[in-house]
C-alpha positions in Angstrom: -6.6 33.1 160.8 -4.6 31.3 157.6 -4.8 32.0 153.9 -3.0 29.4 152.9 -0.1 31.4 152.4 2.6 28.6 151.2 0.0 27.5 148.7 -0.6 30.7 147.5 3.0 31.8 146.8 3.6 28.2 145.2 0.4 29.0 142.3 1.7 32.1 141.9 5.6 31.7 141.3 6.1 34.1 144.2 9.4 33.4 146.5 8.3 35.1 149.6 5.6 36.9 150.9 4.0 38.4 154.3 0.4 39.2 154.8 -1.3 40.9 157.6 -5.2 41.7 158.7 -6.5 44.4 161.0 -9.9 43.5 161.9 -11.7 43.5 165.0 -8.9 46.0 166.3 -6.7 43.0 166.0 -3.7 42.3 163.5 -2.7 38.9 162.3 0.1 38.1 159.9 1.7 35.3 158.5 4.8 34.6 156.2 5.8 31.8 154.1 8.5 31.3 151.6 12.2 32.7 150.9 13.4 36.6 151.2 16.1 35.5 148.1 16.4 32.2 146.3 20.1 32.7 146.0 20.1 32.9 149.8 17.3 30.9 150.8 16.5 32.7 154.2 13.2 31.9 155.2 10.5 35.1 155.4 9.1 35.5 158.9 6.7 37.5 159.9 9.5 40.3 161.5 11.1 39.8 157.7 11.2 43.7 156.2 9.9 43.5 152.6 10.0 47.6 150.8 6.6 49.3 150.4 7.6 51.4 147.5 4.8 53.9 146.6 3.1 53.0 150.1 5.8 55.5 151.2 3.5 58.4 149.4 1.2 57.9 152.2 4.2 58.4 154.7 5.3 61.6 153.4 1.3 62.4 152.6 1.2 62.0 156.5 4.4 63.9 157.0 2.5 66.9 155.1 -0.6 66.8 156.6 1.3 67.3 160.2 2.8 70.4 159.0 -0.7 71.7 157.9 -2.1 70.3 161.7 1.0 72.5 163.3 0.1 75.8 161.0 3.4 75.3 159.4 1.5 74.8 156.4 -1.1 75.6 153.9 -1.7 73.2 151.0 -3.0 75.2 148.8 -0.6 78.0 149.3 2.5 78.4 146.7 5.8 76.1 147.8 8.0 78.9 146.6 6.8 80.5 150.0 7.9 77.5 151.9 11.1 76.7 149.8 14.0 79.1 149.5 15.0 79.6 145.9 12.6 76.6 144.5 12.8 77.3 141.4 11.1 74.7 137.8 11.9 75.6 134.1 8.3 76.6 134.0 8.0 80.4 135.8 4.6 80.3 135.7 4.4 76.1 137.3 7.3 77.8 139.9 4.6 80.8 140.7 1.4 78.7 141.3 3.2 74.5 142.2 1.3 74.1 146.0 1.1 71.1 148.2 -1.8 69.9 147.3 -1.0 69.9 143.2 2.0 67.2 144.4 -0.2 65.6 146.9 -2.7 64.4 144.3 -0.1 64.3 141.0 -1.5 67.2 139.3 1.7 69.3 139.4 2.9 68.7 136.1 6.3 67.7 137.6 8.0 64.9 135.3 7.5 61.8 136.6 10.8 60.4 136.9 13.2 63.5 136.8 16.6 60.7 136.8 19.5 62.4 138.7 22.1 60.9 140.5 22.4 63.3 143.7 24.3 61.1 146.1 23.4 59.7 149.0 24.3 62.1 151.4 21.8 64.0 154.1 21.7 66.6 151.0 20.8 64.6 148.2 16.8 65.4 148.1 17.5 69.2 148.9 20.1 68.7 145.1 17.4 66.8 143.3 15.1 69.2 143.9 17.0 72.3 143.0 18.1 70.2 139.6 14.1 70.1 139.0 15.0 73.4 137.6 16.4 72.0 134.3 13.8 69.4 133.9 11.3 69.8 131.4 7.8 70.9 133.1 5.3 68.6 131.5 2.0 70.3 132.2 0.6 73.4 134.0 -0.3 72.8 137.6 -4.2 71.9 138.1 -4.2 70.4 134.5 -3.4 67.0 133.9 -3.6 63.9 136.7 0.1 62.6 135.5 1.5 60.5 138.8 5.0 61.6 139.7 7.8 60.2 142.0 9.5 63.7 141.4 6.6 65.5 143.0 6.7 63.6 146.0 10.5 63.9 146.6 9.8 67.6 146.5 7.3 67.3 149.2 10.1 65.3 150.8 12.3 68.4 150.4 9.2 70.3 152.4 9.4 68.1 155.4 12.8 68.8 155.9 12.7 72.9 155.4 9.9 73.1 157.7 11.2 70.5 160.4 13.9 71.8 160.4 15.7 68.1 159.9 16.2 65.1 157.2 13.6 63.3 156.1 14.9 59.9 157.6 15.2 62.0 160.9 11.4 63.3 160.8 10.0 59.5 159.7 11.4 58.7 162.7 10.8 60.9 165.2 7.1 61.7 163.8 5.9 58.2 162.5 8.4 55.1 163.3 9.4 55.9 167.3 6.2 57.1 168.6 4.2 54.0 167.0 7.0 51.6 168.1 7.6 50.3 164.5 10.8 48.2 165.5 10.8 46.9 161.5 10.9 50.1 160.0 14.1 50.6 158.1 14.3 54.0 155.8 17.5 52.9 154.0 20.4 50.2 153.2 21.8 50.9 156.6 18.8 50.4 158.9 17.9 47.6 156.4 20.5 45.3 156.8 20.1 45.1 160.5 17.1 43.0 159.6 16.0 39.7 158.1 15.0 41.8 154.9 13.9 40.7 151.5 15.4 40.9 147.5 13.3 41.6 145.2 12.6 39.2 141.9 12.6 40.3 138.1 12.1 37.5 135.4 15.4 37.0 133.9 15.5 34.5 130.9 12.5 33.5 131.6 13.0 32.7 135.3 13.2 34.9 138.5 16.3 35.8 139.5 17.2 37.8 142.6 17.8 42.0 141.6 21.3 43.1 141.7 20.7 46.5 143.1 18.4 47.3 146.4 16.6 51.0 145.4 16.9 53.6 143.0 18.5 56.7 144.3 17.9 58.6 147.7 16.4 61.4 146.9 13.3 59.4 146.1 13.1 57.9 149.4 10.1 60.3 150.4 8.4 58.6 147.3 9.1 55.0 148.0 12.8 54.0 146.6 13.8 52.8 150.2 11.1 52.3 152.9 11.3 48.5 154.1 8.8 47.1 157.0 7.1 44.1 158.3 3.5 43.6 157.2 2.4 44.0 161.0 4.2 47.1 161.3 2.7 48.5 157.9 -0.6 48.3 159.9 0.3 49.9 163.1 0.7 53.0 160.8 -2.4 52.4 159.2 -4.1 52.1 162.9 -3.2 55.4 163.4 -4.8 56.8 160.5 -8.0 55.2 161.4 -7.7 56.4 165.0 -6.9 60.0 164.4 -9.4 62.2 163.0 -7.1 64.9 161.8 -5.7 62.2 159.1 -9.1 61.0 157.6 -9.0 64.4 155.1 -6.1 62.3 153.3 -8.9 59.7 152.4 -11.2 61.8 151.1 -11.9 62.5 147.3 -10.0 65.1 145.9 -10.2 63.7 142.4 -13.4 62.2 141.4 -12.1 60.4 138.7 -8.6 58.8 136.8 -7.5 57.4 133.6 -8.3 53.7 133.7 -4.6 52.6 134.4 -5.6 48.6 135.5 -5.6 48.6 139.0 -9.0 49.4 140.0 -8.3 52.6 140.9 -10.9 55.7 140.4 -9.9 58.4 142.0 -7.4 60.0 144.2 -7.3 61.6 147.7 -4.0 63.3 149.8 -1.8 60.4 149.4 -4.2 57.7 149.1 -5.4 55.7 145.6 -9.4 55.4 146.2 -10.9 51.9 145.0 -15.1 50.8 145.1 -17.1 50.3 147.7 -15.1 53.2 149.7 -11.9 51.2 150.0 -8.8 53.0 150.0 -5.0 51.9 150.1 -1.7 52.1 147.6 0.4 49.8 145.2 4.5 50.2 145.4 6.8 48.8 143.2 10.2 48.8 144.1 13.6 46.5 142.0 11.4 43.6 142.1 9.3 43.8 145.4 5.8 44.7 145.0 3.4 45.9 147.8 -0.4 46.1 148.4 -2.3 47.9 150.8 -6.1 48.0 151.3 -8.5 49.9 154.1 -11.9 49.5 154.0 -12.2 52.4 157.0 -16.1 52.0 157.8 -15.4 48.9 158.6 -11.8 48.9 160.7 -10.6 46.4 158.4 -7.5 46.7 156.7 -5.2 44.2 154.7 -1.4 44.7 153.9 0.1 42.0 151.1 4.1 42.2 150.9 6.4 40.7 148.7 9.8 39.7 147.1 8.5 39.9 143.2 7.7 42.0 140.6 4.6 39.2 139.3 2.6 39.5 142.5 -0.6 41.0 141.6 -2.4 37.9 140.7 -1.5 36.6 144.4 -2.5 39.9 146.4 -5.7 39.9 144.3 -6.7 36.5 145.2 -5.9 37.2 149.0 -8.1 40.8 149.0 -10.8 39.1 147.1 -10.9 36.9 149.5 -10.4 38.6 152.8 -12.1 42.0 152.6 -15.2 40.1 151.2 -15.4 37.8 154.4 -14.6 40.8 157.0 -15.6 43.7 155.1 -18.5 42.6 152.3 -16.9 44.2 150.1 -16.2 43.3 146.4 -12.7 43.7 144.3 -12.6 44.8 141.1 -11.3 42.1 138.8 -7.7 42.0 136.9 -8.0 43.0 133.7 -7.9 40.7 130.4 -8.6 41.5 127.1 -11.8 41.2 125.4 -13.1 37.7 123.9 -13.4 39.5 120.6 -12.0 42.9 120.8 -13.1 45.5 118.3 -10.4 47.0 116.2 -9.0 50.4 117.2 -10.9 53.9 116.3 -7.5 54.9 114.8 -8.5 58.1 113.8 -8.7 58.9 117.4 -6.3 56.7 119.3 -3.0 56.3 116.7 -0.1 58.6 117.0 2.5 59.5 118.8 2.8 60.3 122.3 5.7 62.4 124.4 7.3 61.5 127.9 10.3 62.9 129.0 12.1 59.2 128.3 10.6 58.1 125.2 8.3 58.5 122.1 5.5 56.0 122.2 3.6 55.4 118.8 0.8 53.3 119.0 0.2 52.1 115.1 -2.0 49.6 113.4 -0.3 47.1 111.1 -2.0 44.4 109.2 -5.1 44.4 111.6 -3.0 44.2 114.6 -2.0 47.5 116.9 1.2 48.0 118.7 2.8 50.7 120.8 6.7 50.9 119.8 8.8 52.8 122.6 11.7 54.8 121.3 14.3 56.1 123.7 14.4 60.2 123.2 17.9 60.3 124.3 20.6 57.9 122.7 22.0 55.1 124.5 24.7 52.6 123.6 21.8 49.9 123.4 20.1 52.1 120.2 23.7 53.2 118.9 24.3 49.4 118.3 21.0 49.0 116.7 19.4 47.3 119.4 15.6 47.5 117.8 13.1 50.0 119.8 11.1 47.8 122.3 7.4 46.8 120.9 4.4 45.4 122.5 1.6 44.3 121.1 -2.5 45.5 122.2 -6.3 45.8 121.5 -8.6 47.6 122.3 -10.7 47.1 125.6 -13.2 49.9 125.6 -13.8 53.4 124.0 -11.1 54.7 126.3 -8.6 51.8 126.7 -6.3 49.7 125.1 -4.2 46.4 127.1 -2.0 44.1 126.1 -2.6 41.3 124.2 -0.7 39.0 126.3 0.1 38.9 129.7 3.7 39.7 131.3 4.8 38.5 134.2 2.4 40.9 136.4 -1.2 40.2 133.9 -1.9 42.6 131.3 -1.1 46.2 131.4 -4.0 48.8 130.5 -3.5 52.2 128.5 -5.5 55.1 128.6 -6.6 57.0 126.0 -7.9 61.0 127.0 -8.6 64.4 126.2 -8.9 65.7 122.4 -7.5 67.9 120.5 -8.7 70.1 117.8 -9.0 66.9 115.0 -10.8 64.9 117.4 -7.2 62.7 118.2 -6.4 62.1 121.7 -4.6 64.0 123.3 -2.7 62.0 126.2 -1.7 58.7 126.3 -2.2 57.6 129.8 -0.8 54.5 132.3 -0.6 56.3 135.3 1.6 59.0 134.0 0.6 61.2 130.8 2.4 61.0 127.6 1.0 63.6 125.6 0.5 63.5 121.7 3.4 64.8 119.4 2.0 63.6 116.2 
């Protein structure tokens, strides 16, 4: 089986990809282009690209062991599990459970940013500095997605196993599936042919200049690198073994419209139509796709060395899991042909996150969201001017960008209301909640 795969990076600006089927309890892969254009190594099919947020379904996999083992109970508090665990929130620290972080209803701020080494210790420190970050939301309230919460669940794995999270990837997931391509940091990494990620840069791509964010988000997908093929060994095993399909099923019937295609949320996995599951990850300019259609066997992993791959993996699944599983993907979203101006009443204001202050305005017919920095940087003492971008509306519920970026057009949701009828949360995956 081919896609085309040279072809397909070259439409899409892409420098290197890998792509892999399981169908027919078979995986094929191929790989075409360069892991780095200042390099220009080619990208085989034993190249490691990182899986970013795929790692959730790792560590959701990690979790759900513990639960098989009766070292576990999702729904049971985390202060019982974790020593001292301790949020700025008593009442969050009282009732926070597995399952709350599993499915990103914790409340836990999405990107808590603390540098806490990168030492066998540094998610056991991140998590006890969770207790001076601001608690967003009550647990149970809100879907908000969080890498914090995952690097707590992280920080579960290795109180009740007893070892590091590297070590229990390892001997849990990696050896017994003979995944020679895994690498779960810099170290293992190297040791492979192993791809840089891509950001536009002038107006061009340019290779990053760092490899991941800090360790202690490894368990939510800062580090993780693997081949395509070995991306769907692990998924094999989640088809195979009936105490994992629980992760699949619905816990939340419905999400914010956040332009994926996403609609609602199980143990780990994002749940598409047609009963397709699989993940997004994003990690310093590699992005990674994953889709299982389980009730078929078929399953698709898209990897590669840019943040502007969406279009590329969207033209593979439509493709591919039309041909081998009938099914249908959602299209990318674009603005309307004549979008109706904005209920602003409803949808303007401002809108919290622990980073910044978004105001979405209307001026002179057109809407904008303006992102302020809450903290002060050098950039805004020397009067760099607060980034702006401009939208419409797409539906009762949703405004997206005007114009496209380097990855299509990014979608907003707008949900809840408060006592004037306003919105209350301003919604791209993660909450922002209304301040004004």
């Amino acid at each position: 089986m081919a896609w085309g795969l040279s072809e397909l990076i070259a439409k899409h600006d892409v420098p290197g990809a890998q792509v892999a089927v399981l169908a027919d309890g078979e995986i094929r892969d191929e790989a075409a282009g360069v892991l780095s254009l200042r390099t220009r190594v080619e990208a085989t099919t034993d190249s490691v690209f990182k899986i970013g947020s795929i790692t959730k379904i790792w560590t959701a996999t990690l979790v759900q062991q513990l639960v098989n083992d009766d070292l576990l109970d999702l729904d049971r508090p985390l202060h019982a599990y974790l020593p001292g665990f301790r949020l700025s929130d008593p009442a969050a620290t009282e009732t926070l459970t597995a399952r709350h972080l599993l499915t990103h209803t914790g409340g836990v701020d999405s990107n808590h940013l603390v540098d806490t080494g990168r030492n066998d210790d540094a998610i056991e420190k991140f998590v006890a500095a969770l207790a001076d970050a601001a608690h967003l939301f009550p647990p149970g309230r809100v879907f908000s997605y969080s890498n914090s919460g995952y690097a707590v669940l992280g920080r579960l794995v290795e109180v009740l196993r007893g070892r590091t999270f590297h070590d229990v990837l390892r001997d849990r997931l990696a050896t017994p599936l003979g995944l020679s391509t895994l690498a779960s940091d810099t170290y293992e990494a190297i040791l492979h042919r192993t791809a840089v990620g891509h950001v536009e840069t002038e107006g061009r791509l340019a290779p990053t200049k760092s490899w991941a964010v800090r360790y202690f988000s490894t368990p939510s997908g800062s580090h993780l690198a693997i081949s395509a093929r070995d991306l769907l060994e692990f998924v094999r095993l989640h088809l195979a073994d009936h105490t994992l399909a629980g992760l699949r099923e619905p816990q939340l019937e419905s999400v914010p419209d956040f332009g994926g295609g996403v609609l609602g949320w199980g143990l780990g996995w994002m749940l598409y139509r047609d009963g397709v599951v699989g993940h997004t990850g994003v990690s310093k300019g590699q992005k990674a796709f994953l889709r299982v259609v389980p009730s078929a066997g078929v399953a698709m992993a898209v990897l590669t060395n840019s943040a502007g791959a969406e279009p590329l993996a969207h033209e593979l699944f439509s493709t591919v899991l039309r041909d081998l599983a009938g099914v249908e993907t959602a299209p990318l979203p674009v603005p309307p042909a004549k979008p109706v101006p904005l209920d602003e009443d409803r949808m303007c204001g401002t809108y919290r996150t622990t980073s910044d202050d978004i105001t979405l305005t209307v001026d002179n017919d057109r809407a904008f969201l303006t992102y302020r920095p809450r903290k002060e940087t050098a950039e805004s003492r020397h009067g760099k001017p607060a980034r702006r971008v401009e939208v419409v509306r797409l539906d009762d519920h949703a405004i997206i960008t005007a114009e496209p970026k380097l990855d299509g057009h990014q979608v907003w949701s707008l949900i809840g209301s408060d006592e004037h009828g306003r919105a209350r949360f301003l919604h791209n995956g993660a909450a922002a909640y209304r301040v004004d």
